[in-house]
N, C-alpha and C positions, 0 to 999 in steps of 0.2 A: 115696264112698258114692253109689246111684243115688238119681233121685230118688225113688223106691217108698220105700225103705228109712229115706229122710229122713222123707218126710210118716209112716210108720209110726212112727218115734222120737217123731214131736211129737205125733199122739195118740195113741200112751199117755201122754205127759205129761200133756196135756188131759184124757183120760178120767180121771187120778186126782184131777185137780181137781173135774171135774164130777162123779164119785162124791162127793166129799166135802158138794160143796154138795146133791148130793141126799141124804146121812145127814141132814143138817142138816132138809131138809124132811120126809122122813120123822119125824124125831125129832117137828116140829109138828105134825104130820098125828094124831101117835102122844096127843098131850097135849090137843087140842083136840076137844069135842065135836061139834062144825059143821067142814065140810070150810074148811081156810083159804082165802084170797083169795091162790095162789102168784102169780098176777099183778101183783097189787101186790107180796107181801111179797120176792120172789124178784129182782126185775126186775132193781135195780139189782145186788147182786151179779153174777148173771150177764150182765149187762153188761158188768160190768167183767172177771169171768172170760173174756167173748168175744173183749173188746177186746185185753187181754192176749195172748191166745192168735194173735188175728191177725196183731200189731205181729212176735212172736216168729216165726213159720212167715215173713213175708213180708222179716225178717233173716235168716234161712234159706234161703231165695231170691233173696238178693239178689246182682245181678250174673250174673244167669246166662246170659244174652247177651251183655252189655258183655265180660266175661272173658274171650270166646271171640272177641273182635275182637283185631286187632293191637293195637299201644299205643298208634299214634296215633288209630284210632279208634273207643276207648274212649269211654264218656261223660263228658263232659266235668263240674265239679262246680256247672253251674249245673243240668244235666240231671239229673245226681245229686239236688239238692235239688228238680227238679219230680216224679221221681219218688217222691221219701220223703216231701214235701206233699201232692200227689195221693192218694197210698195210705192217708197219714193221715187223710186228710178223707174217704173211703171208710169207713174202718174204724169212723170215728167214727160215722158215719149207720147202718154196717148193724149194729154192735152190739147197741143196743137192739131194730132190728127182727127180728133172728134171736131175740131173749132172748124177745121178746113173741111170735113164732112158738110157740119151745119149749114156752112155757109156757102158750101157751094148751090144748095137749096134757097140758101136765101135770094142768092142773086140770080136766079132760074125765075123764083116767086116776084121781087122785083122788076126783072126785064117785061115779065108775062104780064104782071099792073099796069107797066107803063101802054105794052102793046092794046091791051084789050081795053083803056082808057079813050087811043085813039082811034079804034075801030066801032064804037059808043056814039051812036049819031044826038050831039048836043055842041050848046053853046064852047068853042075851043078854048075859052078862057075856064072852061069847066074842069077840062079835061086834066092837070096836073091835081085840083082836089079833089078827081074821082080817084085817078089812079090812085095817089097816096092814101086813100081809106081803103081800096082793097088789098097795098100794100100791107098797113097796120092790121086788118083781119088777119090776113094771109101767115102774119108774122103771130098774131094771137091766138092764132088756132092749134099751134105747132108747141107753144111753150111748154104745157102740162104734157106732152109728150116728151117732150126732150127731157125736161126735168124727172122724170120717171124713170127714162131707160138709162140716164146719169149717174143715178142714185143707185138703181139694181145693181148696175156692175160694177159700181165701184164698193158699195156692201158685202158683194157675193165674193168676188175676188179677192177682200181683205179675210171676210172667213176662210175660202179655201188656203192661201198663203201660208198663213195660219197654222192650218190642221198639216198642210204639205212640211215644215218648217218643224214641227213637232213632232215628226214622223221622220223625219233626218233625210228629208225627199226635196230634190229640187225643184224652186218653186215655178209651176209652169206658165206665170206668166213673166219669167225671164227670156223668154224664145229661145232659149236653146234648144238643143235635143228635147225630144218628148220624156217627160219624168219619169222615172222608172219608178212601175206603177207597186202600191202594196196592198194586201189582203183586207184591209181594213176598207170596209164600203160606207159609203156614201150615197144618201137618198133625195131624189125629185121630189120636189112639196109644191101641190096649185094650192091655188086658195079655196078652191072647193064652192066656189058660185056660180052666179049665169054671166059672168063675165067671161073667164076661163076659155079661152079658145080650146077647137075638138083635140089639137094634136099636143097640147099642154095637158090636158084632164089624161091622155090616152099616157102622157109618159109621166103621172104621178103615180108613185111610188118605186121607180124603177130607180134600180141602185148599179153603182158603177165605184169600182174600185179608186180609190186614193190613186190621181197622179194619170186617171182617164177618163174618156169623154163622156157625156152621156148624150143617145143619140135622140134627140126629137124631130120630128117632123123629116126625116128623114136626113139629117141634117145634124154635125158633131157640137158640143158646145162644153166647154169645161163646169159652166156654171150659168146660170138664166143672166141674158143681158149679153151674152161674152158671142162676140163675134172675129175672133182670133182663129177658127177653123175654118172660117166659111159661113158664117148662120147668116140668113138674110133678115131684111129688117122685117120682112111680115111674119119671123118667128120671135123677134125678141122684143119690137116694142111694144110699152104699155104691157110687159110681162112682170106680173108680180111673185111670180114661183120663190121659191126658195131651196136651197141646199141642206139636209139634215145631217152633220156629222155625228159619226159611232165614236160619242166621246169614253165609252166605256172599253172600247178596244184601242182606245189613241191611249187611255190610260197605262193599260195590259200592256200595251207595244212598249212604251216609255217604261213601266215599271222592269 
């Protein structure tokens, strides 16, 4: 299975989950006469639906370099455990911060249902089951989004970890210091359609050293999805790119 086909398989797993948790919000939205607090009420499940979601796509990814080394030099299983520590301690911090992203949009998108519901010249007993269906749109429209830019980066970043980890280089999405970078490059991959936004096609095939950025749309990103330098979200969502590692020089390097 390529890797398109993989991250495609795990969101839609994830988008049936996150549809669900948003019936759930809807249903509140639907009950309560003040817009709720999804910030609070939401957080932690989706939290923990994030976290889940990461653990799973980045077992999904897992080994995708090492594999494609000879036997002997495969990673080894102290490497193995820095890498599945690393990405767990990753996952754990950015959980919540993605939950608290999402949702602060959510409750922008609810407030603005409730407002434009009573601004709607109709019967007022209309008015909470207009709002709540442009609430549920509002929330439907967003899901195959999220689910996408979920999966990217948390795919993208378990491969680089990875190639960083087997290259005896600090992994940079531990935020420390910037990784000190090695000669061993690393290539941007679009998908090669009419989908591909201009500044995605324009930085495929640009290669960027082990442990540094690459720059698109004027703009640094370790790896498509990765918004840890600054990328804003009209370069990364609904970005299907990929990162091609030089497994024949991570071999060379190790050997």
């Amino acid at each position: 299975m390529t890797e398109l086909a993989e991250k495609i398989k795990l969101e839609s797993a994830f988008s049936g989950h996150l549809a669900a948790l948003n019936t759930e919000m809807v249903s509140v939205f639907a009950r309560n006469p003040q817009v709720p607090d999804f910030a609070v009420r939401a957080q932690e499940p989706l939290a923990t639906l994030l976290l889940s979601h990461f653990h799973k796509t980045s077992q999904k990814f897992d080994d995708r370099i090492s594999g494609k080394l000879p036997l002997t030099l495969q990673a080894s299983n102290r490497e193995r455990a820095d890498i599945e520590f690393t990405l767990s301690q990753y996952f754990q911090k950015k959980a919540p911060e993605q939950a608290r992203i999402i949702l602060a949009t959510t409750q922008r998108q609810a407030e603005e249902a409730g407002g434009l519901a009573q601004r709607i010249e109709m019967d007022p007993g209309l008015i909470p089951l207009v709002a709540t269906g442009l609430f549920a749109r509002s929330l439907l429209s967003r899901t195959k989004a999220i689910a996408v830019f979920e999966t990217q980066a948390a795919a993208e970043a378990s491969k680089m970890t990875e190639a960083e980890v087997l290259l005896g280089l600090s992994p940079s999405v531990r935020e420390r210091s910037p990784a000190i970078s090695s000669p061993i490059m690393r290539t941007w991959l679009h998908m090669g359609d009419a989908h591909v936004r201009s500044a995605h096609l324009s930085a495929g095939g640009q290669k960027a050293p082990m442990g540094s950025p690459f720059t698109v749309m004027g703009q640094e990103l370790m790896f498509p999805g990765d918004t840890s330098l600054g990328a804003t979200i009209d370069n990364t969502i609904n970005c299907r790119c990929s990162i091609i590692y030089d497994t024949q020089g991570i071999g060379e390097a190790r050997a």
